[in-house]
N, C-alpha and C positions, 0 to 999 in steps of 0.2 A: 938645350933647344934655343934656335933664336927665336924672340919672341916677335910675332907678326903686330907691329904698332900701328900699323894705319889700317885703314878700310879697305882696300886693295890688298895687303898684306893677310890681314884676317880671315879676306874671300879665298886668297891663294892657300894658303894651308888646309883650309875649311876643305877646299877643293880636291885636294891630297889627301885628305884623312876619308873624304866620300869615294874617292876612287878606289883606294885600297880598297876597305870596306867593302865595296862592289866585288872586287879581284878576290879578297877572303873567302866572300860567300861564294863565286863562281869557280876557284879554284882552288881552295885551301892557304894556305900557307905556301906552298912552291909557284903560287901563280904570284906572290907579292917579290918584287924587283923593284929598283927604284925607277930604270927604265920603263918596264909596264906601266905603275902607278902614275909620269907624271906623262906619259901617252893617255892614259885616260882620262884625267886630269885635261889632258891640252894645254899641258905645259913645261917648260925646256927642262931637260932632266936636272938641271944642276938646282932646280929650286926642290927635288929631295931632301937635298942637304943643307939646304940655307935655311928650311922649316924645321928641319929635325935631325937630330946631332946623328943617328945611325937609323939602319934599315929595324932596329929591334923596337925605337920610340915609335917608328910609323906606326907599325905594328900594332904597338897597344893602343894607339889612338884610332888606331881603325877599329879595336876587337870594343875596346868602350864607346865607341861611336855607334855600333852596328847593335850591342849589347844593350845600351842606353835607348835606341830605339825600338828596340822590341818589346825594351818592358813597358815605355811608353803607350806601344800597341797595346799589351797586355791590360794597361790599368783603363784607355779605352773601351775596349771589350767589359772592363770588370764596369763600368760607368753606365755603360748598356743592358746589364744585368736584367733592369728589370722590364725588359721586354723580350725577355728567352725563358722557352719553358723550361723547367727543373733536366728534365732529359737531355740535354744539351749539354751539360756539367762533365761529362766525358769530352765532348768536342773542343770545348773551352780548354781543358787540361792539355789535350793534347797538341791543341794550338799554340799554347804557352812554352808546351816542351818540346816541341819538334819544328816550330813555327807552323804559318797557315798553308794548308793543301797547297802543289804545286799544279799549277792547270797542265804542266804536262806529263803529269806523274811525281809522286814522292820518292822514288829510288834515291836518284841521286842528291836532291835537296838535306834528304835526312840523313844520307851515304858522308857528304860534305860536312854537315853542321857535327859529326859522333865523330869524323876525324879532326876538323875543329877540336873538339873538346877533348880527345886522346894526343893530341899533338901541344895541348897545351903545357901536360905534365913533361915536356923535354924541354920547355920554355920556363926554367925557376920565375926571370922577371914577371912572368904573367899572371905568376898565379896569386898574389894578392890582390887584382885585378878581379881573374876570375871566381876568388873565394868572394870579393865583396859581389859580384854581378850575384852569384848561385844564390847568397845572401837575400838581395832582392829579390828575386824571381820567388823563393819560397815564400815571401811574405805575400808577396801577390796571389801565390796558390792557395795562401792558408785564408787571405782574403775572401777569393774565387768559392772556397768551395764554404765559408761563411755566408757570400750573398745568396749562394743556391739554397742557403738550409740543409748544409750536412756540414757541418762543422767538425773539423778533425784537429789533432794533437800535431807536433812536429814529428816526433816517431812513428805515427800513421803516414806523412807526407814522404817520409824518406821512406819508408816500405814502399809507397804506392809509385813515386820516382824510379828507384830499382827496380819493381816491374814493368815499368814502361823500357828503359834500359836495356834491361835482360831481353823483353821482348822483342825490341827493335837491333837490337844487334843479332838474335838468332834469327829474325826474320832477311838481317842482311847477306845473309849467308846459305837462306836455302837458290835452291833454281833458279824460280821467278817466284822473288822478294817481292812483301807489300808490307812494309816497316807499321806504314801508319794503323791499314787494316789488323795485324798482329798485337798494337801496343793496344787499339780501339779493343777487339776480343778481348784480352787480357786484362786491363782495367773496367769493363764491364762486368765480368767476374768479379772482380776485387771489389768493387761498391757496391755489390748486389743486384 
């Protein structure tokens, strides 16, 4: 990678890693190009490759850019904690793993983020990337569900992850899908 040394230099890459990012979340993986990215960007394609050695480092600087911010959100919400009632503790989780409600429907948002995460595994580079991100994100869950006052083990969280999962992928797949509505039933069950 060349490294961005100046303040112009540092905005311009910054720039590129926020537009992928963007393109990621809005169209997976086949929406990122170096074309697309430095159109969104607004900027000349060829500075792609003067910030980053191939189209695979954009990549991971966009998935830990976008990755990085959520969890961010995530420990936000945990910071707010104590002005949410206990009953919210679902919504919180589900927040964290699906991200927040889409005002215009969750189909596709949550359709996009589980190809994400199934497209990572044809990606080897990614996935120490990915294993540390899922890393954090549990910590935050086992946080989360510490500040509600129901404190669980790590093999509870991975139980309770897999049925949100499970839920949300059979939910993608019936008629007319409601991923989120599916995993919400599902883990309502599961905590009582």
């Amino acid at each position: 990678m060349t490294t961005a040394s100046t303040p112009k230099g540092e905005r311009r890459r910054q720039a590129l890693v926020e537009a992928a990012a963007e393109l990621l979340i809005e169209g997976g993986f086949d929406a990122l190009r170096h074309r697309a990215v430095a159109e969104r960007a607004g900027l000349p394609l060829a500075s792609t490759t003067y910030y980053f050695q191939s189209l695979d480092e954009l990549v991971m600087a966009a998935l830990e850019y976008h990755g990085r911010a959520e969890l961010a959100k995530g420990y936000e919400l945990l910071d707010s904690l104590a002005e949410r009632p206990p009953e919210t503790l679902v919504e919180l989780v589900l927040d964290q793993l699906l991200g927040p409600p889409a005002p215009d429907g969750d189909f596709e948002a949550v359709l996009l983020r589980y190809e994400r995460l199934v497209a990572t595994g044809r990606r080897p580079y990614l996935r120490p990337l990915m294993l540390e991100l899922g890393g954090e994100l549990r910590k935050l869950l086992l946080a989360t569900f510490a500040a509600m006052g129901v404190p669980i083990d790590a093999d509870r969280l991975e139980q309770l992850i897999a049925l949100v999962d499970g839920a949300v992928v059979n939910a993608l797949i019936e008629v007319d899908p409601d991923p989120r509505e599916n995993a919400r039933r599902m883990l309502r069950r599961a905590l009582g």
